[in-house]
BARO-864602 format. One line per field, with one value per residue: residue number from 0; x, y, z of N, C-alpha, C in turn. Coordinates in steps of 0.1 Angstrom, whole numbers. Layout:
N
k <- (NUM, ...)
n_x <- (X, ...)
n_y <- (Y, ...)
n_z <- (Z, ...)
ca_x <- (X, ...)
ca_y <- (Y, ...)
ca_z <- (Z, ...)
c_x <- (X, ...)
c_y <- (Y, ...)
c_z <- (Z, ...)
# end
This chain:
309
k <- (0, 1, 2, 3, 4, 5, 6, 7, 8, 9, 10, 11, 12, 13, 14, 15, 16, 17, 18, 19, 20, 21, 22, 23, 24, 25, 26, 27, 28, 29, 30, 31, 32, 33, 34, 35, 36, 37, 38, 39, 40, 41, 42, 43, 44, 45, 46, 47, 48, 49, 50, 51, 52, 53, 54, 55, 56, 57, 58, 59, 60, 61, 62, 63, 64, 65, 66, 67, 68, 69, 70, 71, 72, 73, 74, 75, 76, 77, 78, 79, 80, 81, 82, 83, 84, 85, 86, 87, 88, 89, 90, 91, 92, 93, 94, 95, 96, 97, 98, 99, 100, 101, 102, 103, 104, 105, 106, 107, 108, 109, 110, 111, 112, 113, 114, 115, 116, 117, 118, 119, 120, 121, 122, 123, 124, 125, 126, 127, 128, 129, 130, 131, 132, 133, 134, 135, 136, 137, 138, 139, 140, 141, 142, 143, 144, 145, 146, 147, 148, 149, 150, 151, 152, 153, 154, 155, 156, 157, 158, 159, 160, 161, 162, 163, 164, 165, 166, 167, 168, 169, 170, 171, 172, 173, 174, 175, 176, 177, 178, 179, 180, 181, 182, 183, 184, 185, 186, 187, 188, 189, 190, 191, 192, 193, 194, 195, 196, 197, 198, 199, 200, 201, 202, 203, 204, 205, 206, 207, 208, 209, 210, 211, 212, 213, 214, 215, 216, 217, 218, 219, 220, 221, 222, 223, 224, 225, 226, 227, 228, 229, 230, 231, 232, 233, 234, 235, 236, 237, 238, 239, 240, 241, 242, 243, 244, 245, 246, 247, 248, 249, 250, 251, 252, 253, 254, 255, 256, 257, 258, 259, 260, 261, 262, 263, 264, 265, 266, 267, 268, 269, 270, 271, 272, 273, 274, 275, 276, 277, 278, 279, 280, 281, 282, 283, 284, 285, 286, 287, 288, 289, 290, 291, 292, 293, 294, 295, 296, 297, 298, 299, 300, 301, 302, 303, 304, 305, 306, 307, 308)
n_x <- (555, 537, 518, 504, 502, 484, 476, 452, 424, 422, 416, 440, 454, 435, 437, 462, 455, 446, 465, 483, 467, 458, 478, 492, 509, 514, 498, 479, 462, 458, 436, 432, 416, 407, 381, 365, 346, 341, 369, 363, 345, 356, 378, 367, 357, 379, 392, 370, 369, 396, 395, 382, 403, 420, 435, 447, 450, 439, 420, 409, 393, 396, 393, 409, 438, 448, 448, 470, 487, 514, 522, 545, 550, 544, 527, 523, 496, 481, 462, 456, 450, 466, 448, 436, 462, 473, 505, 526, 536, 518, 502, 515, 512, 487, 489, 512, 503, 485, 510, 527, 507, 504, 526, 533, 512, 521, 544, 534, 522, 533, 561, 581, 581, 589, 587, 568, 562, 543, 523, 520, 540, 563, 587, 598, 579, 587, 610, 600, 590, 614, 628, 610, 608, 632, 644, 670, 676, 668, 646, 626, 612, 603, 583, 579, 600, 594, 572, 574, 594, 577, 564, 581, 590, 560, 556, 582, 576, 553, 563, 581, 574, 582, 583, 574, 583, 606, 622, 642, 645, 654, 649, 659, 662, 639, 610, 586, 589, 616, 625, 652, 656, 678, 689, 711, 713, 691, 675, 662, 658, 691, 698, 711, 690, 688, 698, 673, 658, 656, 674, 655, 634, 639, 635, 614, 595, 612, 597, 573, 573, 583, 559, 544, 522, 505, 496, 475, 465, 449, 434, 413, 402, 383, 403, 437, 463, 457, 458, 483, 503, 496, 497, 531, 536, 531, 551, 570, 565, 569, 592, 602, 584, 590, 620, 639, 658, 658, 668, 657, 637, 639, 630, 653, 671, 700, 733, 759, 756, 761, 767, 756, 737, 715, 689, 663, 655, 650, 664, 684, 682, 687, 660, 650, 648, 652, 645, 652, 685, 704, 715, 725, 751, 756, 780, 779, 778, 786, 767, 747, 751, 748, 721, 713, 720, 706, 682, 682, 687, 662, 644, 657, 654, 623, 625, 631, 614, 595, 601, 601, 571)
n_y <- (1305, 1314, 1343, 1365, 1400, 1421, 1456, 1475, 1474, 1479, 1476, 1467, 1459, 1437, 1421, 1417, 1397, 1375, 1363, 1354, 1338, 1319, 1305, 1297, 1310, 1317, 1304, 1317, 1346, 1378, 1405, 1437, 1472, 1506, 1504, 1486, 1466, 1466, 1455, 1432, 1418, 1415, 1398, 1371, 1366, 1364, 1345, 1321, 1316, 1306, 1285, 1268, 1267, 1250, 1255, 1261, 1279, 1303, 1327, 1360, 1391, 1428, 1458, 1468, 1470, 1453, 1433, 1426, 1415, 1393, 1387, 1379, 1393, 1420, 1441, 1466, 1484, 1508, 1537, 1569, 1566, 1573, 1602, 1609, 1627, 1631, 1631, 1608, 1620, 1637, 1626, 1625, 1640, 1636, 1607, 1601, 1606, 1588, 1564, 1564, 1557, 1536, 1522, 1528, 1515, 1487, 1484, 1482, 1461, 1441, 1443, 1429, 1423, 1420, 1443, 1452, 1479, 1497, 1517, 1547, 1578, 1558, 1548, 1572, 1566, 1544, 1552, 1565, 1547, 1529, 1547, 1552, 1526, 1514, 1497, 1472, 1477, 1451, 1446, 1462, 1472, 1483, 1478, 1481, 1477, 1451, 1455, 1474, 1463, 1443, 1457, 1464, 1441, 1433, 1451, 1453, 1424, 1429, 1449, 1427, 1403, 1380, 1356, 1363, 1348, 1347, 1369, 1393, 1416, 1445, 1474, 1500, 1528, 1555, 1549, 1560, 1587, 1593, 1567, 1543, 1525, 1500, 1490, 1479, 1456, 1441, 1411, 1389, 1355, 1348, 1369, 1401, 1429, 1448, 1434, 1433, 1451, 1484, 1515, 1534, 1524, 1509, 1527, 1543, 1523, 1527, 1552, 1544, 1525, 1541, 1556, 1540, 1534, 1556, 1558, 1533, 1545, 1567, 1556, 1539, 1557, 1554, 1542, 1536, 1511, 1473, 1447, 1440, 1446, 1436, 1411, 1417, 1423, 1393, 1380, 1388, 1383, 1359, 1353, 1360, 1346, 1318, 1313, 1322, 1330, 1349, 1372, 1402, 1433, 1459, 1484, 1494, 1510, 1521, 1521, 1530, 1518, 1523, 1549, 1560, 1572, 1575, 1569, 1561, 1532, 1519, 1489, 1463, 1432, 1405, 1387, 1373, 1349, 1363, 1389, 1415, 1403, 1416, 1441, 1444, 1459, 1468, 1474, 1503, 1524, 1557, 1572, 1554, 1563, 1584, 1589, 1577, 1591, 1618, 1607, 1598, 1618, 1635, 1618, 1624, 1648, 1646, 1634, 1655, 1669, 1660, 1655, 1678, 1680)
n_z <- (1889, 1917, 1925, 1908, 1896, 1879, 1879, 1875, 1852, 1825, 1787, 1776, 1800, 1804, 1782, 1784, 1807, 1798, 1781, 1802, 1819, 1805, 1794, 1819, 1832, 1859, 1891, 1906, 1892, 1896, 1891, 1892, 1902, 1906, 1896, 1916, 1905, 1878, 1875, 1888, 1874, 1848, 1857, 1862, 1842, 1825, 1838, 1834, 1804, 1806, 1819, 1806, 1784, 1791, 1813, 1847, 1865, 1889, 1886, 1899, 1910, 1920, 1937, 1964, 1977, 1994, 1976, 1965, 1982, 1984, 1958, 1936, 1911, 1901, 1876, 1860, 1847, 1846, 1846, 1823, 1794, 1757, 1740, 1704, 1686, 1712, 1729, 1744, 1764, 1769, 1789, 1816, 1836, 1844, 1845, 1869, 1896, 1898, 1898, 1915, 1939, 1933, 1934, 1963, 1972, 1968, 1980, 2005, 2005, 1990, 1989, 1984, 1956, 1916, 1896, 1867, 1847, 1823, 1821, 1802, 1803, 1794, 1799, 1817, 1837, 1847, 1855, 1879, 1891, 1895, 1914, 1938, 1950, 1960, 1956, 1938, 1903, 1889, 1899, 1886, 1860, 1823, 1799, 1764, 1742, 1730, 1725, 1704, 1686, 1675, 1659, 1641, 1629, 1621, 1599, 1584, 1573, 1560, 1544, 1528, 1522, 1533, 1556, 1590, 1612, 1606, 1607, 1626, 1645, 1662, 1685, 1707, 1730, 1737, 1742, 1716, 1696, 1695, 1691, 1687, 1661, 1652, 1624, 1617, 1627, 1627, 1603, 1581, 1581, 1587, 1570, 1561, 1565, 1543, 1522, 1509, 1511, 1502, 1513, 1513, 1517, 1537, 1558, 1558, 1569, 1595, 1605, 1606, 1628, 1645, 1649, 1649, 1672, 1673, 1646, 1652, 1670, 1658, 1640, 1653, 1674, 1692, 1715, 1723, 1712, 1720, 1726, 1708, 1727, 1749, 1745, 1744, 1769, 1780, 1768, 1783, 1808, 1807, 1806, 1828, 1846, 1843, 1842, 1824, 1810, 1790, 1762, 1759, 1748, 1772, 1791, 1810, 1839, 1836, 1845, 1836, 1809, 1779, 1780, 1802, 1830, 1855, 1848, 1826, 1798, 1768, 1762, 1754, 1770, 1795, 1810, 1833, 1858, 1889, 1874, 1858, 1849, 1837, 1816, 1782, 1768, 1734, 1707, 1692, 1663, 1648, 1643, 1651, 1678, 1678, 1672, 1696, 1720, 1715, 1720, 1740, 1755, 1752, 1769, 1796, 1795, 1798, 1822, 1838, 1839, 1850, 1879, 1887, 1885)
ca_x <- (552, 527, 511, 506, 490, 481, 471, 451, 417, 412, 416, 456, 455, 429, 445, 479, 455, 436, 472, 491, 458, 458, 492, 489, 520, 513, 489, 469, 462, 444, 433, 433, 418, 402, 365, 364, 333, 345, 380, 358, 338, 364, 383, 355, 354, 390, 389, 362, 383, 413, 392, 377, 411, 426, 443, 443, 453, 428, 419, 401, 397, 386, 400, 413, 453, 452, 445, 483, 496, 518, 525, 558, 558, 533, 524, 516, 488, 470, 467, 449, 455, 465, 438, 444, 465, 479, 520, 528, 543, 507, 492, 521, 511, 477, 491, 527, 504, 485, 518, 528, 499, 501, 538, 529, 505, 534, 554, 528, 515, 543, 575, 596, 574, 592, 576, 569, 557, 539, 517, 526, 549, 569, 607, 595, 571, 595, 623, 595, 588, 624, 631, 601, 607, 636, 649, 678, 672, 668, 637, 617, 617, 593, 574, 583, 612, 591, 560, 581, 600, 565, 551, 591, 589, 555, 560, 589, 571, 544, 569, 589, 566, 585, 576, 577, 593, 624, 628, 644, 645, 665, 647, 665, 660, 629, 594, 580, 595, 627, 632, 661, 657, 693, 684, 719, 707, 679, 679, 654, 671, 702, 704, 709, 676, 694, 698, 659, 651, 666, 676, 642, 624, 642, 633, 598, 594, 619, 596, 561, 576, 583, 547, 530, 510, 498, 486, 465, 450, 438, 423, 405, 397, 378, 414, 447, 468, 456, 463, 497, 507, 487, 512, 545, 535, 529, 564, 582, 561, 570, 609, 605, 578, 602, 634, 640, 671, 660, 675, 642, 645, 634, 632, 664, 678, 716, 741, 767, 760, 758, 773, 746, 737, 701, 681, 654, 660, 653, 676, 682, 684, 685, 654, 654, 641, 652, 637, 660, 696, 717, 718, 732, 755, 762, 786, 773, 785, 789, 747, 737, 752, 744, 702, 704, 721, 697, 666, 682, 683, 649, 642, 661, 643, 610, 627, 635, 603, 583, 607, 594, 554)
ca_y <- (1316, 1318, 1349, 1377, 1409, 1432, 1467, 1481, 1462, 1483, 1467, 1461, 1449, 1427, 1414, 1407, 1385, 1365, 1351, 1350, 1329, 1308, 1300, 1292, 1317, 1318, 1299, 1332, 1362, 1388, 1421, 1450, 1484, 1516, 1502, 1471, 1457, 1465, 1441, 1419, 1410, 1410, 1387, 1363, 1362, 1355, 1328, 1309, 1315, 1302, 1268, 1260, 1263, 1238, 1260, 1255, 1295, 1313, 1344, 1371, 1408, 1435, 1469, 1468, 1470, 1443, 1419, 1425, 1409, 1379, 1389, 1376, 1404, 1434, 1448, 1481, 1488, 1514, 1549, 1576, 1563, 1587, 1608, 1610, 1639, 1632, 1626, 1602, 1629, 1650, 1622, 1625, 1649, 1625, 1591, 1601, 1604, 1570, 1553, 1564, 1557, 1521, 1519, 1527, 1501, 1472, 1489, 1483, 1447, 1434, 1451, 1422, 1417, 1424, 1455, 1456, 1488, 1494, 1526, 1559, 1578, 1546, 1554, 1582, 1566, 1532, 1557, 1570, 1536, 1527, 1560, 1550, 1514, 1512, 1481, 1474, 1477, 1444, 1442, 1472, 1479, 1483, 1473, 1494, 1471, 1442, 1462, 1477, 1453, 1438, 1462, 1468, 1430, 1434, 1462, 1443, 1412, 1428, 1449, 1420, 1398, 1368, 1349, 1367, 1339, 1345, 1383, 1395, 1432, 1453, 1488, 1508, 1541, 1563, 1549, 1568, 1592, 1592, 1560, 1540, 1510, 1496, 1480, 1470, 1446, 1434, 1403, 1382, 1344, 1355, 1379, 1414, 1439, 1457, 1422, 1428, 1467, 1495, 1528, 1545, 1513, 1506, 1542, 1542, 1510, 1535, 1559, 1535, 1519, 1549, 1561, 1530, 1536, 1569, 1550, 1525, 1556, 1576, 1548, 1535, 1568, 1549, 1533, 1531, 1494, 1465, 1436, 1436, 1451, 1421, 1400, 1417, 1419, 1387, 1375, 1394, 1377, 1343, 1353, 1359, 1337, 1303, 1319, 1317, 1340, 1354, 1385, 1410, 1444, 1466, 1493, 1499, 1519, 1526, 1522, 1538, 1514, 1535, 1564, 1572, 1567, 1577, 1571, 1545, 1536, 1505, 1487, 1448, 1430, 1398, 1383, 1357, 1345, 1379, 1399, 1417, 1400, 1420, 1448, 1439, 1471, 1469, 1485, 1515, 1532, 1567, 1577, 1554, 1562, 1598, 1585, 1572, 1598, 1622, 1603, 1597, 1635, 1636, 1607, 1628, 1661, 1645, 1629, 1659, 1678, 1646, 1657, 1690, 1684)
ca_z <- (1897, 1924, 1921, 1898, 1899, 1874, 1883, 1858, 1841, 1813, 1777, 1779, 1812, 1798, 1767, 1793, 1818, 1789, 1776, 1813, 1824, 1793, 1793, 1830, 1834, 1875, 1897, 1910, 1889, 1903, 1883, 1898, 1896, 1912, 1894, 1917, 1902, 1869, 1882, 1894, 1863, 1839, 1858, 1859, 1817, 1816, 1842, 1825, 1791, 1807, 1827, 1788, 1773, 1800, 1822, 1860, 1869, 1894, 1883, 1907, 1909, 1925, 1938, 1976, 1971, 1999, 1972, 1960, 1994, 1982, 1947, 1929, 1901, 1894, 1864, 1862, 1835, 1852, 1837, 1813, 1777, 1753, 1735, 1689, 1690, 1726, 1728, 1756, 1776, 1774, 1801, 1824, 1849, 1854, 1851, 1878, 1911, 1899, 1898, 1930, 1945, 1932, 1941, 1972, 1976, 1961, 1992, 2014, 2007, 1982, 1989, 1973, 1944, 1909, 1890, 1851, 1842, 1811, 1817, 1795, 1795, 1802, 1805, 1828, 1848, 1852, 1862, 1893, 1904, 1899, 1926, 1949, 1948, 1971, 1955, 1926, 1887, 1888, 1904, 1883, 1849, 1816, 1787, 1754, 1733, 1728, 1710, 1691, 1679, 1670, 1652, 1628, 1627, 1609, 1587, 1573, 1566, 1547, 1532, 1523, 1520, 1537, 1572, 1601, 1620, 1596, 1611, 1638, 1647, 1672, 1690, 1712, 1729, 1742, 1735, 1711, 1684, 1694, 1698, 1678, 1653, 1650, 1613, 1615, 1636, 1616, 1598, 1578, 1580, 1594, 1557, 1567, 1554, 1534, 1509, 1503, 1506, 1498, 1518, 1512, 1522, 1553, 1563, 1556, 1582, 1605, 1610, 1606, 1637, 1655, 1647, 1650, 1684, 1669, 1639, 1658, 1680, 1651, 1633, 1665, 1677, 1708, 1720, 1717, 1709, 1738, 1718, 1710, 1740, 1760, 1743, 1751, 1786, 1787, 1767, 1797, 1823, 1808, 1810, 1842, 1857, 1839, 1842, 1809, 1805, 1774, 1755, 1749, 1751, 1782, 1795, 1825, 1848, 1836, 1848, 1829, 1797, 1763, 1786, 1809, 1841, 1866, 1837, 1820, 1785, 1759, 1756, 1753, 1786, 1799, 1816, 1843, 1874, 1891, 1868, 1847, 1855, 1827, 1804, 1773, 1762, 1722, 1700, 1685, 1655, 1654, 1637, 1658, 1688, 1681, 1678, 1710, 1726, 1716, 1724, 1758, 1762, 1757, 1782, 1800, 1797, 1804, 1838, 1848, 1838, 1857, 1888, 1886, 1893)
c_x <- (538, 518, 515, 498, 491, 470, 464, 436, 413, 419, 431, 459, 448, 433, 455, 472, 451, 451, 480, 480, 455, 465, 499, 506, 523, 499, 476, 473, 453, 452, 428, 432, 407, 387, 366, 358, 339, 357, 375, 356, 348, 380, 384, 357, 365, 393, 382, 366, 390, 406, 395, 389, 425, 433, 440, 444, 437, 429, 405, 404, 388, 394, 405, 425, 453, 453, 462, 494, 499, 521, 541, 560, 539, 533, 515, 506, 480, 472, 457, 457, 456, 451, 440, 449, 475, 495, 516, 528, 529, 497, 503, 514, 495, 482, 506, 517, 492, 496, 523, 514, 499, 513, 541, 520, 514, 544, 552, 526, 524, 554, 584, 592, 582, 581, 578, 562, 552, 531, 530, 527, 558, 584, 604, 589, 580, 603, 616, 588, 595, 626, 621, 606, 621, 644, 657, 671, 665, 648, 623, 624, 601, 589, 574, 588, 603, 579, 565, 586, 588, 563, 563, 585, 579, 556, 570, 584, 565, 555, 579, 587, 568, 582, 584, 583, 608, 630, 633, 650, 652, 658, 654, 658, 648, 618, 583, 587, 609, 633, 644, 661, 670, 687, 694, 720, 697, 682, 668, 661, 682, 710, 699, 697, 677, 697, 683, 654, 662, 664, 663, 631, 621, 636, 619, 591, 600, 607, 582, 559, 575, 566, 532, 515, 502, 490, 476, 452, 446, 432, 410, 395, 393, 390, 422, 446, 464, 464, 479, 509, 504, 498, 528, 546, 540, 545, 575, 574, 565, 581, 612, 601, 585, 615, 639, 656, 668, 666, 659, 646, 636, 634, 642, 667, 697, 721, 756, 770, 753, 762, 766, 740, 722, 691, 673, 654, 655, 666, 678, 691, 680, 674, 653, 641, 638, 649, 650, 675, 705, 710, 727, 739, 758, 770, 774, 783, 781, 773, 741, 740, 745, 725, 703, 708, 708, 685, 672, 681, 672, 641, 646, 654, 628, 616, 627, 622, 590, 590, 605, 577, 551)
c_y <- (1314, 1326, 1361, 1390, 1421, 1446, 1474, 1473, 1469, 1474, 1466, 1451, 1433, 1417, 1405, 1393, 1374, 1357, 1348, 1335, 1316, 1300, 1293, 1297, 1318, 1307, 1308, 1340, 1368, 1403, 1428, 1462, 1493, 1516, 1489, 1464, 1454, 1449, 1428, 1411, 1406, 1399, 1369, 1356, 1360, 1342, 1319, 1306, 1307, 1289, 1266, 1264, 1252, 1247, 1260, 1271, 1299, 1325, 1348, 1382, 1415, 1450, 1475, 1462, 1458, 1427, 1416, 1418, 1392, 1382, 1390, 1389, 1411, 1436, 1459, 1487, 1502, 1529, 1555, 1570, 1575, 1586, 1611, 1629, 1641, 1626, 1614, 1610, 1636, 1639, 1619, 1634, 1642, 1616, 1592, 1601, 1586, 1563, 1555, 1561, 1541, 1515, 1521, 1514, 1489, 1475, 1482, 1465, 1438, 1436, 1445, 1417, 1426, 1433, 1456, 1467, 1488, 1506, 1536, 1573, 1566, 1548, 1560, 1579, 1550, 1538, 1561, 1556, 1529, 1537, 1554, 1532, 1510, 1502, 1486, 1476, 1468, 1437, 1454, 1478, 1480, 1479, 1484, 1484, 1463, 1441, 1468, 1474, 1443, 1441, 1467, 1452, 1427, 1445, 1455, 1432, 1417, 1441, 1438, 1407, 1381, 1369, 1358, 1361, 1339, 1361, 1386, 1410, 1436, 1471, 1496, 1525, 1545, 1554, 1560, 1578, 1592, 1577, 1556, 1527, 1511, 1485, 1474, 1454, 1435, 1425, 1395, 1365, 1344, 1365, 1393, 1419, 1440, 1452, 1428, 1441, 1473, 1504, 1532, 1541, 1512, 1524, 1545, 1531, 1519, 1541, 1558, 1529, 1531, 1557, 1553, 1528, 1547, 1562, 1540, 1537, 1563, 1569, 1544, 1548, 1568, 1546, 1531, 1513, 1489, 1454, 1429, 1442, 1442, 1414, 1401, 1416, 1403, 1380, 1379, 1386, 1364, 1341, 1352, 1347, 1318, 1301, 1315, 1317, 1345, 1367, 1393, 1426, 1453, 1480, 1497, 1509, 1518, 1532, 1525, 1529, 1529, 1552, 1573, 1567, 1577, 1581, 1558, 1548, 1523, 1500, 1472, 1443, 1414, 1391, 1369, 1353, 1360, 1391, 1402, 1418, 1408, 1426, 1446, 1455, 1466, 1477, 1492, 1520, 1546, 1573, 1571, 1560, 1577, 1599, 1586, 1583, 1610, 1621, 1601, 1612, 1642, 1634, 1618, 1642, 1660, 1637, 1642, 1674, 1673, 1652, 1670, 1697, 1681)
c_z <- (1904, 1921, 1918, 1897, 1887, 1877, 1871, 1847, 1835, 1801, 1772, 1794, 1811, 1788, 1778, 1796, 1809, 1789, 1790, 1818, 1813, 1790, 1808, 1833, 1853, 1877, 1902, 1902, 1895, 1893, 1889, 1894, 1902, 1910, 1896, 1905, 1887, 1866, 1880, 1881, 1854, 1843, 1859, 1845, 1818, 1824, 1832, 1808, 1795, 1813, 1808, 1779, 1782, 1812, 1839, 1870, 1875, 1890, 1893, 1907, 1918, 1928, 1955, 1971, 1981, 1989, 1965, 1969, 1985, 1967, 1941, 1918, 1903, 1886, 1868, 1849, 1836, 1843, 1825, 1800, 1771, 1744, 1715, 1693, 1697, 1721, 1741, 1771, 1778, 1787, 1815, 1835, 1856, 1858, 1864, 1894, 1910, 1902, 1911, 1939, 1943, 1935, 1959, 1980, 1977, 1974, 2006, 2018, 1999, 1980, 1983, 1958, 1931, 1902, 1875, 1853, 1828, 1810, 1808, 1801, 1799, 1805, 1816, 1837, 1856, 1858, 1879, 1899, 1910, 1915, 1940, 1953, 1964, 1968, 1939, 1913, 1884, 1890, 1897, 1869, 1839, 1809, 1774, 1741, 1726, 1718, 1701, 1682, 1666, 1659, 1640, 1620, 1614, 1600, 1579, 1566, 1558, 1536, 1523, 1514, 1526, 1553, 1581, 1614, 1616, 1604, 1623, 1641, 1663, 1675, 1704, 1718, 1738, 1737, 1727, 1696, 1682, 1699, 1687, 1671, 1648, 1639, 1610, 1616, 1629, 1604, 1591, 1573, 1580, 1580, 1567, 1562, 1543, 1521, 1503, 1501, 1512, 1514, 1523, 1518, 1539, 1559, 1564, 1570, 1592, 1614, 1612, 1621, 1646, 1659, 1654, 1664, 1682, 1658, 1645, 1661, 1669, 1644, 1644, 1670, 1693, 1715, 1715, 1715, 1722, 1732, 1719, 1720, 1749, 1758, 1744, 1761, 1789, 1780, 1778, 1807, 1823, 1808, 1822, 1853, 1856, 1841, 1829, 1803, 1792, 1776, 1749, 1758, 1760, 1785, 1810, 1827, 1839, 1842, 1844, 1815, 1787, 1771, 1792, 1815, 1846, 1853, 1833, 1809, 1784, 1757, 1756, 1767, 1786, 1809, 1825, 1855, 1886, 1887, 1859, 1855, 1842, 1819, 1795, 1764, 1745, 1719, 1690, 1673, 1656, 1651, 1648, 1673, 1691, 1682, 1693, 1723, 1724, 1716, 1740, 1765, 1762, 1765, 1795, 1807, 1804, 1820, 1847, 1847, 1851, 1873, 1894, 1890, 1902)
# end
């Protein structure tokens, strides 16, 4: 990939460019964000990171949207974090005229550039850049499946106590409380969970996962998660910017998979060259199918709440 542009240099945006620029994911990154100077500097420190770990990636920043002219994919970081306390949904009515305002921009100077999304509420705010965007599914989606998955992944290991390279987890759904961990799914060396913990166990991890960005913010107090959010960004940027085709799970537009259509959801998707070439529909059994429906009616509710301001 050419060039890359993250919108957004607070401390996720940051985390993303350290490993995109390290891993020499694109040729140009540029970081972007409404406190040029700020941009500026912190694009500086992960350049000279990224020379001294061999990498040949320019990095620059600053906060004139012209600097997004030429950009193969976007990333959207930008946005009020939440507050301990805060839901996702309570910074929607700030962060919806930022993202138009930055989808605007992507309109203006990068109209064919693929769109990750990643600010919060994320389903809701991927579905308003989907709407603005003008362009297929294909070309705009979000950041959600892949922390999640992260953060079951570890909870299992340390409840299990075996390698976290042996696990492989499955999330679904809304980002956030309703979303859906399909544990059927879940496997530690192709053994199902359910060989190693019980009922009460797996449930415990359920609802740790669904929580886990609330636990970060109230320990922190100063800041939500950057970290391992830097790093799912940047596993979707490297699907895309290699064409990888992997299977990681996104946030799409549906199209009438799992029986529901003008909507953005998790769900496991195909990543490529084109950004996201395939949603991957599963069979559902009938608990789960009833989760995900009623996390999608929540999705749902805040789309049409978001539609409303």
């Amino acid at each position: 990939m050419n060039k890359l542009s993250i919108v957004g240099a607070g401390m996720v945006g940051e985390a993303a460019a350290q490993i995109i620029a390290r891993e020499e994911l694109c040729r140009e990154l540029v970081l972007m964000d409404v406190q040029g100077d700020m941009a500026r500097g912190k694009a500086l420190d992960v350049w000279q990171a990224a020379v001294e770990s061999g990498s040949d990636t320019r990095v620059h920043g600053g906060g004139d949207a012209a600097l997004l002219q030429g950009s193969e994919l976007v990333v959207i970081t930008a946005g009020v974090p939440r507050k301990p306390g805060q839901s996702r949904q309570d910074v929607l009515s700030t962060n919806l005229p930022i993202i138009d305002g930055i989808m605007a921009d992507i309109k203006q100077h990068a109209p064919s550039a693929t769109v990750l999304v990643v600010s919060n509420p994320v389903d809701v705010l991927t579905y308003r850049a989907w709407s603005l965007s003008g362009q297929g599914r294909n070309k705009v989606f979000g950041q959600a499946g892949v922390l999640d998955t992260a953060r079951m992944k570890c909870f299992i290991a340390e409840q299990t106590g075996f390698s976290a390279r042996d696990i492989t987890a499955l999330v679904l759904g809304g980002h956030g409380d309703s979303m859906v961990p399909l544990m059927r799914y879940c496997q530690i060396g192709s053994v199902p969970l359910s060989q190693f913990l019980s009922a009460g166990q797996i449930e415990q991890i359920v609802e740790r996962t669904r929580k886990g960005g609330g636990e970060i913010l109230g320990l922190k107090k100063l800041g939500s998660a950057c970290d391992a959010p830097g790093v799912a960004i940047a596993q979707m940027v490297d699907a895309v910017a290699n064409g990888r085709n992997r299977i990681l799970p996104a946030v799409a537009i549906l199209e009438g998979e799992y029986g529901r259509t003008d909507i953005a959801m998790g769900v496991p998707c195909v990543l490529a060259e084109e950004g996201l070439a395939r949603v991957i529909e599963l069979p559902l059994d009938a608990q789960e199918q009833a989760m995900f429906d009623q996390s999608a009616d929540q999705v749902a509710r805040d789309i049409g709440e978001m539609k409303a301001l």
